[in-house]
C-alpha positions as CSV (number, residue, x, y, z in Angstrom):
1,X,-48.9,32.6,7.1
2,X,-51.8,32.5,4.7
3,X,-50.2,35.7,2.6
4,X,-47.2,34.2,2.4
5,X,-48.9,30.6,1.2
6,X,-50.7,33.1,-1.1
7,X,-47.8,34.7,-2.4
8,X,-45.9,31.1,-3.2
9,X,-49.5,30.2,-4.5
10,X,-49.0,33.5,-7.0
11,X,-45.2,32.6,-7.9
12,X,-44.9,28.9,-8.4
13,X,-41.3,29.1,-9.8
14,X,-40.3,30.5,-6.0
15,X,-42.3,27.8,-4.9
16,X,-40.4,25.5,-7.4
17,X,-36.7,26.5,-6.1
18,X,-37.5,26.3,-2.4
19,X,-39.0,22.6,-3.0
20,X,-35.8,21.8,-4.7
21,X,-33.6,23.1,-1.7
22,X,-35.2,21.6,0.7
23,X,-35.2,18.0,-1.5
24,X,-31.7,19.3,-1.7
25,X,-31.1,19.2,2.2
26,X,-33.0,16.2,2.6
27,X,-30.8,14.5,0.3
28,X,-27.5,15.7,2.2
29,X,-28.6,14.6,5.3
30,X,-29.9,11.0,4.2
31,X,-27.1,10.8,2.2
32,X,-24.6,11.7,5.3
33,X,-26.5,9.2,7.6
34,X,-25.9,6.6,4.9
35,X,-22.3,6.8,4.6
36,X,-21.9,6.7,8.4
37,X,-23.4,4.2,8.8
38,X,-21.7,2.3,6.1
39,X,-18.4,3.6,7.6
40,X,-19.5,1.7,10.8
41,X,-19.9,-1.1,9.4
42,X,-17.6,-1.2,7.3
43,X,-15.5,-0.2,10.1
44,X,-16.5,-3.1,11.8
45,X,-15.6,-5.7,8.5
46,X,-12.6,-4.3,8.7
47,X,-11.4,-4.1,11.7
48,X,-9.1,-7.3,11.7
49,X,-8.8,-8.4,7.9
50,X,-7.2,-5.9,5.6
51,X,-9.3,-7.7,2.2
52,X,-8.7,-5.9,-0.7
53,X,-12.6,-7.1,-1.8
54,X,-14.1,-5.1,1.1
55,X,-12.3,-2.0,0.3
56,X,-13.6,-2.0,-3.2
57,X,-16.9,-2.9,-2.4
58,X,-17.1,0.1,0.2
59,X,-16.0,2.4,-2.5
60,X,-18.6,1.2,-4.8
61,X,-21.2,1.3,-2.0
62,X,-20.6,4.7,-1.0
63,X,-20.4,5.8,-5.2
64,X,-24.1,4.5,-6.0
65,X,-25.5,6.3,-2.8
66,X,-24.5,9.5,-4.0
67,X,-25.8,8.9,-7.2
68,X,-29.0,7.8,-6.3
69,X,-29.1,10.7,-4.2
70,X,-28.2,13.3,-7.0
71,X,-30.9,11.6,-9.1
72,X,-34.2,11.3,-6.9
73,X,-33.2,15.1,-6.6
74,X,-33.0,15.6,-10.8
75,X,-35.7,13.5,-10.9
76,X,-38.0,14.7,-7.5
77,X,-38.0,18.7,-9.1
78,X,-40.2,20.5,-11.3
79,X,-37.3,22.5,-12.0
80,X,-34.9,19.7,-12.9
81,X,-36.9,16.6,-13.6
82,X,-36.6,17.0,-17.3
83,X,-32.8,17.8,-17.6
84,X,-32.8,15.0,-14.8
85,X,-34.3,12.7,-17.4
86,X,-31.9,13.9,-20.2
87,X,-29.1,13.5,-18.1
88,X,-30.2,9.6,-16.9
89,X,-31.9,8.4,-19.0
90,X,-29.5,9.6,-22.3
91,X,-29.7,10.7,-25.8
92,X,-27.7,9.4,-28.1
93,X,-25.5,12.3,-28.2
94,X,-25.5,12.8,-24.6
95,X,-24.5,9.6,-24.2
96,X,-21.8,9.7,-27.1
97,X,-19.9,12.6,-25.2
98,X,-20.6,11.3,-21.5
99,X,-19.5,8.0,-22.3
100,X,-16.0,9.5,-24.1
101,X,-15.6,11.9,-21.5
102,X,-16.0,9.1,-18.7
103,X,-13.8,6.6,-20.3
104,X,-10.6,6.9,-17.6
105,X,-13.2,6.7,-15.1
106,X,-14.6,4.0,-16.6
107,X,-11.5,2.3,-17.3
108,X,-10.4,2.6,-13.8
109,X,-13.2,1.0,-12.6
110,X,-13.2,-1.8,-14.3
111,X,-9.4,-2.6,-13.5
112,X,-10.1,-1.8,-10.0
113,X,-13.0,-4.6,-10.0
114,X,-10.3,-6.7,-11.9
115,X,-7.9,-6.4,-9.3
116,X,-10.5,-7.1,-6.7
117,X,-11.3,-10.1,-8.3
118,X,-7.5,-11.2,-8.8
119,X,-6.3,-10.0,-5.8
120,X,-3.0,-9.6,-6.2
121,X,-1.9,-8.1,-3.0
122,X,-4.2,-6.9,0.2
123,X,-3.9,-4.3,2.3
124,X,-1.1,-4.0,4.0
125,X,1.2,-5.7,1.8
126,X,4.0,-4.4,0.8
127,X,4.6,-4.6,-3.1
128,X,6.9,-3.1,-5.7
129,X,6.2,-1.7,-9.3
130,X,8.2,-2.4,-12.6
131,X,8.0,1.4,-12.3
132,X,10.0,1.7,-8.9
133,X,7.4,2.7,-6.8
134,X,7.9,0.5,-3.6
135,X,5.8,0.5,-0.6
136,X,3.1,-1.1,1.8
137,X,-0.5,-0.9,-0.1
138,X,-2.7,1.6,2.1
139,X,-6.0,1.2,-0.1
140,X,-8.3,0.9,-2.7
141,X,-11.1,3.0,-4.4
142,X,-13.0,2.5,-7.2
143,X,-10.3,5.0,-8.7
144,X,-7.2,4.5,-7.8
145,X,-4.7,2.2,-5.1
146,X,-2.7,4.6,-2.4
147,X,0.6,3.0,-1.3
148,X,2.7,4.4,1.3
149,X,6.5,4.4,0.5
150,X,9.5,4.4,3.0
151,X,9.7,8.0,3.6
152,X,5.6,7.8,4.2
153,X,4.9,10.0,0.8
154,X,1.5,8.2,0.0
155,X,1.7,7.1,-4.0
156,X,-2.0,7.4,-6.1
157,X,-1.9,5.7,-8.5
158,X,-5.3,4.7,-11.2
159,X,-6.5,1.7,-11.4
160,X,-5.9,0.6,-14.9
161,X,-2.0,2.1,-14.7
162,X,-1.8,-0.4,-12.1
163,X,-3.5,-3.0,-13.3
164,X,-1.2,-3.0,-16.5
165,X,1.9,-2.8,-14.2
166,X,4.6,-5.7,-12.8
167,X,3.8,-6.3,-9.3
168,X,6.3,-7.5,-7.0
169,X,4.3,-9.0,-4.2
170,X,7.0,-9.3,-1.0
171,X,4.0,-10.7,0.9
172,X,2.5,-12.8,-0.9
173,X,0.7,-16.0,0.4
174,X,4.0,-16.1,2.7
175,X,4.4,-15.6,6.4
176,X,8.0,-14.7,6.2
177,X,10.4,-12.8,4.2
178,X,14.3,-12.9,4.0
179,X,17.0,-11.2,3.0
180,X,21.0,-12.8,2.6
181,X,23.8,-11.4,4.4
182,X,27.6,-11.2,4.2
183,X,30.2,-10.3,6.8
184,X,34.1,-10.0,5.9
185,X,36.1,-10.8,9.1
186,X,40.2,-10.6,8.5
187,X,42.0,-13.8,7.9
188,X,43.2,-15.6,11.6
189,X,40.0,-14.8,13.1
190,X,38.3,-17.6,15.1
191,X,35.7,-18.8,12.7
192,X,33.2,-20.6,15.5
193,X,33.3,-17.0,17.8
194,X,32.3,-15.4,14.7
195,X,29.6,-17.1,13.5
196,X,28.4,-17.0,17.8
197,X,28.7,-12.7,17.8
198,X,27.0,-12.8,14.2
199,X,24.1,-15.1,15.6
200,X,23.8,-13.2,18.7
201,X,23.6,-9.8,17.1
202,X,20.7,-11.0,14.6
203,X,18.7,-12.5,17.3
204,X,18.6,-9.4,19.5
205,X,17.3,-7.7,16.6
206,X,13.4,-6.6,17.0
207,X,13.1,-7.4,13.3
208,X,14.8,-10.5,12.9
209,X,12.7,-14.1,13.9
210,X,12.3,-17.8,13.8
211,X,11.6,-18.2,10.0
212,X,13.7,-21.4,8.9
213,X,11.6,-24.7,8.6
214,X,13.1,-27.5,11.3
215,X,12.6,-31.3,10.2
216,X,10.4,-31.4,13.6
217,X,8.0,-28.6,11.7
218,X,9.3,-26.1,14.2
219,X,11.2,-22.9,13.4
220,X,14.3,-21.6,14.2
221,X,17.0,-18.7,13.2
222,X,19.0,-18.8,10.1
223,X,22.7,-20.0,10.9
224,X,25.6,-18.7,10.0
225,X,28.0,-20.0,7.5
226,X,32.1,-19.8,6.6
227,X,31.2,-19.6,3.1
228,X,34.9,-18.1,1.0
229,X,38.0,-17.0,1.0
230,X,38.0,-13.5,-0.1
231,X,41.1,-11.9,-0.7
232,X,41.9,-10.2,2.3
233,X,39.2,-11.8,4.5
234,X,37.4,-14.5,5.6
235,X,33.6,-14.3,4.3
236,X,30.6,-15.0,7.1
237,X,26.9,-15.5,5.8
238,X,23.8,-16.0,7.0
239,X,19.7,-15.6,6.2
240,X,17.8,-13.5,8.4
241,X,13.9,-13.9,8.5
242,X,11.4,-11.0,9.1
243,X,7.2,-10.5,9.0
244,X,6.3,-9.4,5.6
245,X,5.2,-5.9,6.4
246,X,8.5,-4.8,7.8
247,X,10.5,-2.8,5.2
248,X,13.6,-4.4,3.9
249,X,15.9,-1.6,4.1
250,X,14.8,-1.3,8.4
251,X,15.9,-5.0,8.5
252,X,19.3,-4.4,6.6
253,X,19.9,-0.9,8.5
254,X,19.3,-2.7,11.7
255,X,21.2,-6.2,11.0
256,X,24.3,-4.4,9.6
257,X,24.6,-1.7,12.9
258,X,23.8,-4.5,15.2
259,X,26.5,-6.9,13.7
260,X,29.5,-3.8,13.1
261,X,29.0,-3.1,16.8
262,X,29.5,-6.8,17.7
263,X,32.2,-7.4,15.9
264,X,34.1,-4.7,17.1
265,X,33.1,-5.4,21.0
266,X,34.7,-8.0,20.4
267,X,37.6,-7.2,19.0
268,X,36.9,-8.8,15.3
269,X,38.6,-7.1,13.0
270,X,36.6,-5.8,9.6
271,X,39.4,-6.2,7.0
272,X,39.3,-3.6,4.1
273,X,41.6,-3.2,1.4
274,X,44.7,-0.8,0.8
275,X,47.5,-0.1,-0.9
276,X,51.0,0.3,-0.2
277,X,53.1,2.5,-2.5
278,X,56.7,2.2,-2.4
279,X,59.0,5.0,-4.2
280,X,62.1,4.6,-5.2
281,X,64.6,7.6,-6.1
282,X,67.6,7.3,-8.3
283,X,70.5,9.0,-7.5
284,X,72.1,11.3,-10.1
């Protein structure tokens, strides 16, 4: 033991790279307990309120314990204390190129702090983009906003492309959504069984609920209406409600089968058009 103390006594740059490994360890480890215990509690904040502010916040937590991490290390060695104070504390041409070099970072995390702040959607809303990116927002980073899309591909997108985007918000400070719906039925059909098969279908749907305001401050289905006189039918309509979160396209997939089945069970003709062609021949 004593040669060996002897020998990193004799070779202080050996002794210099073994301290920085080990401050190097113990800044993994503290640095792991750290973020698991944020992830616990933030865990724990999350649990029942997907806020948009708390996701950011996380992110920005978890971002300023690794750098204070990386820097007691720059700044803890022999070996690296002076590039550690060159690389933190700046020169002006350091900083010149760092600071271009980090501007999409930067940029990003400004917007991201923007929209924070502006909260235009939270998680688990589902939004669109004047881009046509549709989908329920998944989360936030000090980077970038993931949103998961009907066929669950999961969208990145940075912050300040976002930020400088048209949002579509389908869940905004709203309970309920809706979406209008029309039903051709051919002309001599019994209006009142119709609109009782159409409002029996959208009720058993899982999607559909009790959205429409009552004068009692109640809630009840959307009714059905006779609304036209198409040209070869007899037009049906009606609003169904659904929770924000569901995807449109699931309600209208679902409403449509649901009433076409109905209908047919009982025997309501779906009119569509066609064309007769009459030919004549001339006799020579």
């Amino acid at each position: 033991m004593n040669r060996i103390m002897e020998f990193l006594n004799d070779n202080p740059m050996i002794m210099n790279v073994l301290n920085l490994l080990f401050l190097i360890v113990v800044a993994i480890v503290v640095v792991m307990v750290l973020l698991k215990l944020e992830k616990k509690l933030g865990r724990k904040l999350l649990a029942n309120k997907n806020d948009i502010n708390l996701r950011f916040v996380e992110s920005a937590i978890r971002a300023v314990i690794i750098f204070v991490a990386v820097q007691w290390v720059m700044m803890s060695s022999p070996i690296t204390e002076s590039f550690g104070k060159v690389l933190f504390q700046g020169t002006t041409i350091i900083g010149a190129i760092a600071g271009f070099a980090a501007q999409p970072v930067v940029a990003d995390m400004i917007c991201g702090l923007m929209i924070s702040a502006a909260k235009p959607f939270d998680i688990g809303d589902r939004i669109e983009l004047d881009n046509g990116t549709a989908g329920i927002v998944k989360d936030i980073t000090l980077r970038h906003v993931v949103i998961q899309t009907i066929d669950t591909v999961r969208v990145v997108i940075p912050n300040s492309k976002l930020n400088a985007m048209l949002v579509t918000n389908m869940s905004f400070q709203t309970t309920t959504r809706s979406v209008h719906f029309r039903f051709n039925v051919a002309y001599g059909t019994d209006v009142e069984r119709v609109m009782s098969v159409i409002r029996k279908a959208v009720e058993s749907s899982p999607y559909s609920i009790a959205g429409k305001p009552t004068k009692n401050g109640g809630y009840e289905y959307g009714p059905v209406y006779f609304i036209n006189y198409a040209d070869s039918s007899l037009v049906m309509a009606t609003t169904v409600y659904f929770e924000p979160k569901t995807p449109s396209e699931v309600v209208k997939s679902d409403i449509n089968t649901r009433v076409n089945v109905a209908l047919k069970q009982a025997g309501i003709e779906i009119p569509y058009n066609y064309v007769n062609v009459v030919m004549h021949s001339e006799d020579k």
